[in-house]
DOFI-656128 format. One line per field, with one value per residue: residue number from 0; y, z, x of N, C-alpha, C, O in turn. Coordinates in steps of 0.1 Angstrom, whole numbers. Example, Ala and Ser with C-alpha at 12.3 -4.5 7.8 and 13.67 -1.06 7.14 Angstrom:
2
k = c(0:1)
n.yy = c(-57:-22)
n.zz = c(78:71)
n.xx = c(132:128)
ca.yy = c(-45:-11)
ca.zz = c(78:71)
ca.xx = c(123:137)
c.yy = c(-33:0)
c.zz = c(78:79)
c.xx = c(132:129)
o.yy = c(-33:11)
o.zz = c(85:80)
o.xx = c(142:134)
END
This chain:
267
k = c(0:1:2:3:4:5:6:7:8:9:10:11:12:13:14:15:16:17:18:19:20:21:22:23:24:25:26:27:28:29:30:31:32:33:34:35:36:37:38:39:40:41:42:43:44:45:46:47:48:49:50:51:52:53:54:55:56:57:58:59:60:61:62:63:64:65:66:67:68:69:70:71:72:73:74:75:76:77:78:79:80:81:82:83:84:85:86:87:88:89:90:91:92:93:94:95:96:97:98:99:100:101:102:103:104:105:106:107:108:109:110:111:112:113:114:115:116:117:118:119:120:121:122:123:124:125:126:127:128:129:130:131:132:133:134:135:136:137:138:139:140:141:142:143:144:145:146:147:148:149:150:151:152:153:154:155:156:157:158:159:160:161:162:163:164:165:166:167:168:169:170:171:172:173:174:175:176:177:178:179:180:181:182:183:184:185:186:187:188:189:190:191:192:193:194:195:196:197:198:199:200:201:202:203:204:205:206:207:208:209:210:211:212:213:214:215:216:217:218:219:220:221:222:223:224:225:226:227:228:229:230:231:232:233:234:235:236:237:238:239:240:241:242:243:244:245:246:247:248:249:250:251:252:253:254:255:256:257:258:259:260:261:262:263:264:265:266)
n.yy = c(307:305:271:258:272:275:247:243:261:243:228:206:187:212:213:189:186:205:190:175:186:201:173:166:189:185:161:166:182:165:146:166:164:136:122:109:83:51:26:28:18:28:56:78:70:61:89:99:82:91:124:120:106:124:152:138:133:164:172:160:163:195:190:183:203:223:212:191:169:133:117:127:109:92:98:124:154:174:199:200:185:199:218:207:202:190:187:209:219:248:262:262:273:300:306:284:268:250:230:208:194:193:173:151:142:142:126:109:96:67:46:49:64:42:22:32:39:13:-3:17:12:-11:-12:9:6:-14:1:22:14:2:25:47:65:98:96:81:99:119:105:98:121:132:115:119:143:138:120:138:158:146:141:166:170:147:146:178:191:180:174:158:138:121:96:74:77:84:61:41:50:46:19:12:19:1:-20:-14:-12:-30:-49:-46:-49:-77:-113:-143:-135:-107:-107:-121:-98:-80:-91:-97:-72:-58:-76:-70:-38:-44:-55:-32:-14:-25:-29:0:4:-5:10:32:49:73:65:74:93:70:65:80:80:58:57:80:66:48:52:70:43:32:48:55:53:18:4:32:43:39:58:85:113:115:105:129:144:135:134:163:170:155:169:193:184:173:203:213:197:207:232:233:223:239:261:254:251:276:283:278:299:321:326)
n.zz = c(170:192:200:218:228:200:195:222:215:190:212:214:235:245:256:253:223:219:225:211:185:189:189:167:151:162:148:119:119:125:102:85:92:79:103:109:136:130:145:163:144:117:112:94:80:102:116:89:84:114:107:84:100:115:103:91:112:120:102:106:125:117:104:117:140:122:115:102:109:117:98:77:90:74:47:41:21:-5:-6:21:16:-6:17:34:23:-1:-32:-62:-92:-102:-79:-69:-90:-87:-66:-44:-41:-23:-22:-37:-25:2:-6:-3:20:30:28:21:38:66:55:32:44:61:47:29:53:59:40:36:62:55:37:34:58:46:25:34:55:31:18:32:57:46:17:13:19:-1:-22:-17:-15:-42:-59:-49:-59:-85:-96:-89:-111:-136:-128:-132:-161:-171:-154:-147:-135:-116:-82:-62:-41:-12:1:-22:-43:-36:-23:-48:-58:-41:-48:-76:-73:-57:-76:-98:-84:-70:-88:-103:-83:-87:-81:-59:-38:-41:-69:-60:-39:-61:-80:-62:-54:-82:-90:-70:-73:-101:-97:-78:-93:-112:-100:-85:-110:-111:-90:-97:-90:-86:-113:-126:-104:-96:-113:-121:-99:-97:-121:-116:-92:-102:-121:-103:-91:-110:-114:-92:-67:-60:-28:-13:8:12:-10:-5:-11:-29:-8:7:-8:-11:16:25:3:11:37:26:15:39:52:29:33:60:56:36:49:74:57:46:68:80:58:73:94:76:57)
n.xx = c(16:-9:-20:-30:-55:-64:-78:-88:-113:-125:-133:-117:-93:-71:-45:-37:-30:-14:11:10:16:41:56:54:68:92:98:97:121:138:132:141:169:174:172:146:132:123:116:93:75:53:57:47:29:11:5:-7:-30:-45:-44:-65:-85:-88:-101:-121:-135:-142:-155:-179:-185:-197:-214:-235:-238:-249:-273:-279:-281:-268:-274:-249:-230:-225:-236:-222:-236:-231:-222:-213:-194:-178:-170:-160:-133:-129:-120:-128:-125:-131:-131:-102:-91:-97:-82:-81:-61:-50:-70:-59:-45:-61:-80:-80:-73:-105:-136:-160:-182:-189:-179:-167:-142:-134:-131:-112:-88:-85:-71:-48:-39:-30:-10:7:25:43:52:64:84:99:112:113:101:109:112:89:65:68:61:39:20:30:16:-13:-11:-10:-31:-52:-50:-52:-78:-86:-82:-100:-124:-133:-155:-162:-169:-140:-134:-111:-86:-79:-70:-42:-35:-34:-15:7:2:10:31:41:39:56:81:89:90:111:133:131:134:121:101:99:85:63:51:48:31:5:-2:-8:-30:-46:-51:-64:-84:-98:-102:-120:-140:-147:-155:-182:-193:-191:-172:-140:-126:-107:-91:-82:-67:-46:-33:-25:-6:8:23:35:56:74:82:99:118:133:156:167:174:175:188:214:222:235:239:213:194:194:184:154:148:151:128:105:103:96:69:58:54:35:14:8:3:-17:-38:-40:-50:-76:-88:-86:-106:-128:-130:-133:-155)
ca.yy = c(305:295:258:251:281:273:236:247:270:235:215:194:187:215:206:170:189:214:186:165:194:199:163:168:193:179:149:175:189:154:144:175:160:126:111:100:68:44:18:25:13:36:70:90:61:67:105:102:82:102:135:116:106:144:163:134:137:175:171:152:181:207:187:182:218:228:206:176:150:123:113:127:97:78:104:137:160:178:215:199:178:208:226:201:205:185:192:213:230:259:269:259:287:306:304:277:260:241:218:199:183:187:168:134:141:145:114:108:89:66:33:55:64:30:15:39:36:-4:-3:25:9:-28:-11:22:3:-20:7:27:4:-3:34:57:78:106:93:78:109:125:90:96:135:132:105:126:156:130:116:153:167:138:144:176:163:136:159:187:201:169:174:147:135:107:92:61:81:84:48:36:54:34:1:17:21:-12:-27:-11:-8:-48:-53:-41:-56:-91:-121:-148:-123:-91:-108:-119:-91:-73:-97:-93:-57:-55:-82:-60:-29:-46:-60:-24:-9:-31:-25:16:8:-10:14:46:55:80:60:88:95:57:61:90:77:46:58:84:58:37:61:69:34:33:58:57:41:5:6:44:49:35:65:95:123:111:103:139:156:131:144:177:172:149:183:202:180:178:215:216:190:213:244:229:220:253:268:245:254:296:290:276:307:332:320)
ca.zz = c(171:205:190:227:228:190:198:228:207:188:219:220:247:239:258:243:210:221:229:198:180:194:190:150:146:160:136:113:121:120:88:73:87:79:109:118:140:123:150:166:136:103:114:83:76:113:110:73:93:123:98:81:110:121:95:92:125:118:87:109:136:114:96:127:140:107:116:90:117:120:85:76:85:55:31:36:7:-16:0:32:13:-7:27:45:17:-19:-48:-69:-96:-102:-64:-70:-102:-79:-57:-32:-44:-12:-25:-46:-12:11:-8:-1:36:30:27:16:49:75:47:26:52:65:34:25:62:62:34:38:70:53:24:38:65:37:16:45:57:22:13:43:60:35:1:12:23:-15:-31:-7:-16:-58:-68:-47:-69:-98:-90:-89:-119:-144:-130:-141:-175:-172:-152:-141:-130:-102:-68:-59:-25:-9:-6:-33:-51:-35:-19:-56:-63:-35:-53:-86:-69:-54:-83:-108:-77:-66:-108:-103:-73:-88:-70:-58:-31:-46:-76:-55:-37:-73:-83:-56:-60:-92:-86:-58:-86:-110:-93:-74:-109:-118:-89:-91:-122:-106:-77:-102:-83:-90:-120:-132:-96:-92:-128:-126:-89:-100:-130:-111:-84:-112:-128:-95:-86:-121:-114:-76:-63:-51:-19:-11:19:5:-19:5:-18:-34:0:15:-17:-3:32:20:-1:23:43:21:15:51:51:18:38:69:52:29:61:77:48:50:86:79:56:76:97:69:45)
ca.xx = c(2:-16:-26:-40:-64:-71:-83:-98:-123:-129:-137:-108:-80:-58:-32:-31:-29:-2:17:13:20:55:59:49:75:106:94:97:130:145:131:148:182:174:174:136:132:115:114:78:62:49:51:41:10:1:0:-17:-44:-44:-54:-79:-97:-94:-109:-137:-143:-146:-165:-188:-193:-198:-228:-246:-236:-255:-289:-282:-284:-261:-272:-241:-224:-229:-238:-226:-242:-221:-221:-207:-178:-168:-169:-150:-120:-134:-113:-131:-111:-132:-127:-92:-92:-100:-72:-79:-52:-52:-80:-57:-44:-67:-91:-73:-81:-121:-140:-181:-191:-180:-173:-153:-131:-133:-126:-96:-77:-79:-61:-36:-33:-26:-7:8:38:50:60:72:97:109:117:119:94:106:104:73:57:68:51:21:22:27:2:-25:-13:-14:-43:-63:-45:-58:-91:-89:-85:-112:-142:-132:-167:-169:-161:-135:-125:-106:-75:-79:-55:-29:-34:-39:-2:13:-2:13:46:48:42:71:95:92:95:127:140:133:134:106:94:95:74:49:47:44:18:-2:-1:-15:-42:-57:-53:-73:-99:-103:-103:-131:-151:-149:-166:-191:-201:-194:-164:-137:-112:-96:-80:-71:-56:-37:-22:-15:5:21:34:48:64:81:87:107:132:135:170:166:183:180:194:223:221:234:231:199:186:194:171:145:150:144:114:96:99:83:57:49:50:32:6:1:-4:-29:-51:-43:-58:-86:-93:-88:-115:-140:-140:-133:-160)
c.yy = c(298:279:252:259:276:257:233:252:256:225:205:197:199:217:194:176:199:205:178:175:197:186:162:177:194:168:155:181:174:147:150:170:144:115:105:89:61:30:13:22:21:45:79:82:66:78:108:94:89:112:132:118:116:143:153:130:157:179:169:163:191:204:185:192:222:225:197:167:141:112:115:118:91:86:122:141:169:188:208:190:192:219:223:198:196:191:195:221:243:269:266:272:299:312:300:265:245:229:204:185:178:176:151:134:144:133:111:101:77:52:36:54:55:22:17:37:23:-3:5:21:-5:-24:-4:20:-4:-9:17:25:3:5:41:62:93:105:89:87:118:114:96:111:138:127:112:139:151:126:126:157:157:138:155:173:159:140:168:196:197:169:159:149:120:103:81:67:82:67:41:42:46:22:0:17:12:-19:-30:-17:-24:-55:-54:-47:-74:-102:-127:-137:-115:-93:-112:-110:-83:-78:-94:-78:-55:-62:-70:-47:-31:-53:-43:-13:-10:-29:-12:14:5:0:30:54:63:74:67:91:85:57:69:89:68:47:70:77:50:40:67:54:29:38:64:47:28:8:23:52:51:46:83:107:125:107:118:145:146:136:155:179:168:164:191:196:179:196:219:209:203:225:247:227:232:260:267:253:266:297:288:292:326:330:329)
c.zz = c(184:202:205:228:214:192:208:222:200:194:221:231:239:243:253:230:211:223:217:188:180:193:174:145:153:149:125:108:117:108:79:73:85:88:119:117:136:133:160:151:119:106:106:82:93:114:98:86:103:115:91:89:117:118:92:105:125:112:96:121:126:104:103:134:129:105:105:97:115:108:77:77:79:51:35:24:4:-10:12:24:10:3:36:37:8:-25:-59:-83:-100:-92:-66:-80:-93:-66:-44:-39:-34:-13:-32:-34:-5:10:-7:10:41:22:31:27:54:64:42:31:54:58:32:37:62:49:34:54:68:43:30:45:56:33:23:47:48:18:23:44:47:22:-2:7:5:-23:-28:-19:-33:-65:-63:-55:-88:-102:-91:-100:-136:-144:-136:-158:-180:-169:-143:-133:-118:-94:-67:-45:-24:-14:-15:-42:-49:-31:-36:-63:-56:-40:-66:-80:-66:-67:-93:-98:-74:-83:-107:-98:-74:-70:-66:-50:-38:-59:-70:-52:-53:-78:-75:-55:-72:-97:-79:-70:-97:-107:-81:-83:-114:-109:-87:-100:-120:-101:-87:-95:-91:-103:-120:-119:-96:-105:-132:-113:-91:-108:-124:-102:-92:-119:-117:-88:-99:-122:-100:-75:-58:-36:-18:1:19:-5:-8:0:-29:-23:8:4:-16:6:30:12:4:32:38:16:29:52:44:27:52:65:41:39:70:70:47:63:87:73:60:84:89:56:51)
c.xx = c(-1:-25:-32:-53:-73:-76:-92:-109:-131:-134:-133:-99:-67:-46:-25:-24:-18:14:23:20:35:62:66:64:85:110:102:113:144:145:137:165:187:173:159:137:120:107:104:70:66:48:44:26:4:-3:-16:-30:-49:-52:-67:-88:-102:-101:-125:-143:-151:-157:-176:-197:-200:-213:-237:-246:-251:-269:-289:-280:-271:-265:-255:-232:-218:-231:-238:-227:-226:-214:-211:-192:-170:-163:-158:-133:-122:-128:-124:-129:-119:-128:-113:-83:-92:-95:-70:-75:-47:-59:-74:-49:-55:-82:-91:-71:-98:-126:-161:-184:-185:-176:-162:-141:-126:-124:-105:-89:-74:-69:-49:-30:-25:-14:9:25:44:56:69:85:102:118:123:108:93:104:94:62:57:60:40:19:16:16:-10:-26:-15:-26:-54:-60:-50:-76:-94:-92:-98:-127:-134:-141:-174:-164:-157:-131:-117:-91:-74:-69:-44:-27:-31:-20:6:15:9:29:52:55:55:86:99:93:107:138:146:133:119:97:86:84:62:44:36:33:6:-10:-12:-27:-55:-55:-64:-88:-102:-108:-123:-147:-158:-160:-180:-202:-200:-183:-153:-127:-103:-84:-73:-60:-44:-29:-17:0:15:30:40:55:74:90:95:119:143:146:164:177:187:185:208:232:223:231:215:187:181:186:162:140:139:127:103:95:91:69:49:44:37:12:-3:-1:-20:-41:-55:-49:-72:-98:-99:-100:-127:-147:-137:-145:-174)
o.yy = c(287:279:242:252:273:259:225:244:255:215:196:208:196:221:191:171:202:211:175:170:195:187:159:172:205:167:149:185:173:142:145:170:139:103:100:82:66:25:2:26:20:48:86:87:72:79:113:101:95:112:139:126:118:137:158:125:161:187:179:168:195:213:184:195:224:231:195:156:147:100:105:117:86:85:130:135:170:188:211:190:196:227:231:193:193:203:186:232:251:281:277:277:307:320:305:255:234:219:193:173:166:174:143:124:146:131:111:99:74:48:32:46:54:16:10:30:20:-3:-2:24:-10:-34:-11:26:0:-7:21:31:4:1:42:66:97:112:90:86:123:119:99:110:143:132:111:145:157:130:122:162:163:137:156:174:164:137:165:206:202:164:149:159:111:104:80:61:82:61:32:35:39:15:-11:14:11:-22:-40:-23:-28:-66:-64:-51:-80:-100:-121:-131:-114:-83:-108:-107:-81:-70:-89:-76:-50:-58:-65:-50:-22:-55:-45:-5:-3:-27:-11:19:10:1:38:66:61:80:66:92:86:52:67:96:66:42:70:79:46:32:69:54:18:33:71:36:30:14:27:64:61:45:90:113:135:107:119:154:149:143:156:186:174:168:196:204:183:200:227:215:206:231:256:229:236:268:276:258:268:307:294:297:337:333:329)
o.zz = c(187:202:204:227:214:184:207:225:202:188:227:236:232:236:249:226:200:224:213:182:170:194:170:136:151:142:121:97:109:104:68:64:87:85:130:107:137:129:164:150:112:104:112:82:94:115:98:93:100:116:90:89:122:124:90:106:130:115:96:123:131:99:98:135:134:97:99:92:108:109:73:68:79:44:34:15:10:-8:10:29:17:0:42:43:6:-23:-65:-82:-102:-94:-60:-78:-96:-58:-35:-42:-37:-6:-32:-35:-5:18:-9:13:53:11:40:25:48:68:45:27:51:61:32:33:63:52:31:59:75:40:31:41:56:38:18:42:51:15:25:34:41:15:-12:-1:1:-30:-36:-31:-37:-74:-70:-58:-98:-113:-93:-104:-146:-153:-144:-164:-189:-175:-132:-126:-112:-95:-69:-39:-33:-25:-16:-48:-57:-35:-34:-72:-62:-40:-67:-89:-68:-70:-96:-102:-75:-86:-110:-104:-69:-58:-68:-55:-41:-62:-75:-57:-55:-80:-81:-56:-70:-105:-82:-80:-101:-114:-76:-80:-118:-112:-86:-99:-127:-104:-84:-94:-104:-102:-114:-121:-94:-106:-141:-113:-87:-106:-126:-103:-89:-124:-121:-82:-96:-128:-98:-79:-51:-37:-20:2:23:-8:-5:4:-33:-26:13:9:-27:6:32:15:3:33:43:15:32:52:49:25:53:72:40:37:73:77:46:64:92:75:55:83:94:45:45)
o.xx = c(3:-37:-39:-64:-85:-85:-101:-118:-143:-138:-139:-97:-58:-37:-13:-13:-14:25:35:30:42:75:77:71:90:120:112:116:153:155:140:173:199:174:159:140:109:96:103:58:77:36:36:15:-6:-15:-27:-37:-59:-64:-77:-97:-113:-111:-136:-155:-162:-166:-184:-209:-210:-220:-248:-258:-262:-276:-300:-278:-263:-260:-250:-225:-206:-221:-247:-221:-216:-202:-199:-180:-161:-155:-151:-123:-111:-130:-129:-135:-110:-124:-110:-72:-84:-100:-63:-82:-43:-57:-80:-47:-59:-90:-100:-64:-101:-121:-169:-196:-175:-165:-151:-132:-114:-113:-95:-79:-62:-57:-39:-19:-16:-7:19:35:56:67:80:95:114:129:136:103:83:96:88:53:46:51:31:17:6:9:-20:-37:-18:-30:-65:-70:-51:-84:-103:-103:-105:-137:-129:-138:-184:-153:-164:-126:-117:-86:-62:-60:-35:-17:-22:-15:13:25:16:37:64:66:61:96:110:96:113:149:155:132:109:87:74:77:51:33:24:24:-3:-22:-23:-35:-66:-62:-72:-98:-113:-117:-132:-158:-170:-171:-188:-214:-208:-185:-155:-116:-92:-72:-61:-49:-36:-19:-5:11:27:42:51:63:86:100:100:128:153:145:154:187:198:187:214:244:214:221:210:175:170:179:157:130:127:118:92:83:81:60:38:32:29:1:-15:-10:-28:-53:-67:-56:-79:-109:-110:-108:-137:-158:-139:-141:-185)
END
């Protein structure tokens, strides 16, 4: 695919993005043989933010495009979430199966967002560092498919967005996984953890926010941080079927946005 021509057409630098792109998938290539460098930082949380701030930068064009003003903002309307990739499950029935991702990169206005990156940015490198880039990226990945799949359950007929679920699986993951670990640390950490859980819990209920996703990512990250090696790097055959599925979750991640993308101008 020409990814400079196609970014071009969108009005960005498509050289910048031909470049990052190439960048993206050596990333990619090394992740599958386990050897991405970890030592600029949080790569997979920088990315995960990075795509956020895409697609709600996108979101944000395509509602002023459209003649909704720069209200959008703060409140885009419904039509434009489920437009800009909202989990819907009847459209999902329907075989835009893609929603059940990309709906944890679509975000209600500029707080949301706001909201959800400070935290996945305060949250996001801790758990990074502790696991790896790839088992992260499967954490990140499940509790957002956890996280959507309980909503089903719970309303299925209500457009969901936002990452709080999968963020809310991270919290869920600390918590079990630093259970584990023991030790004064790792119980504070754990404590801390489940403090900020239950007072975000309490708050959702407050403002009318999504539970169900926080409830169904939390319990899927603790249920992963239950059974997940301590020390997995440690763990060479348990790390290399990490590797691997961390790959297919990126995969799994950019084909879901691709799909996204295809259907803005197939729709």
């Amino acid at each position: 695919m020409d990814w400079k021509r196609f970014f071009d057409r969108l009005g960005l630098n498509g050289t910048r993005w031909q470049w990052r792109i190439m960048r993206w998938e050596r990333n990619f290539k090394d992740l599958r043989h386990g050897r991405l460098d970890t030592s600029g930082g949080a790569p997979v949380t920088s990315t995960l933010i990075f795509l956020n701030l895409l697609f709600f930068t996108l979101m944000i064009f395509q509602g002023v495009a459209s003649g909704q003003g720069m209200g959008v903002l703060l409140n885009p309307d419904t039509y434009l979430l489920v437009h800009a990739g909202g989990q819907y499950w009847p459209l999902v029935f329907h075989g835009q199966w893609w929603r059940c991702i990309t709906y944890a990169f679509t975000h209600g206005g500029l707080i949301h967002i706001g909201f959800n990156m400070v935290v996945l940015y305060q949250i996001g490198p801790l758990v990074e560092a502790e696991i790896g880039p790839a088992p992260y990226l499967v954490l990140y990945t499940a509790t957002a498919l956890t996280a959507t799949l309980l909503g089903l359950y719970w309303h299925p007929m209500v457009v969901v967005i936002g990452a709080s679920g999968a963020l809310f699986g991270l919290i869920g993951f600390a918590v079990s996984y630093y259970h584990r670990i023991g030790g004064p640390m790792a119980i504070s950490q754990r404590n801390f953890m489940f403090r900020w859980a239950v007072y975000a819990f309490v708050f959702g209920l407050l403002i009318g926010a999504d539970n169900a996703g926080h409830l169904g990512g939390a319990l899927g990250g603790a249920a992963l941080g239950l059974v997940m090696p301590l020390s997995l790097r440690r763990h060479r055959a348990v790390a290399q079927i990490f590797n691997l599925l961390g790959l297919a979750c990126a995969v799994l991640i950019v084909i879901s946005l691709g799909m996204l993308v295809m259907s803005w101008f197939t729709a």
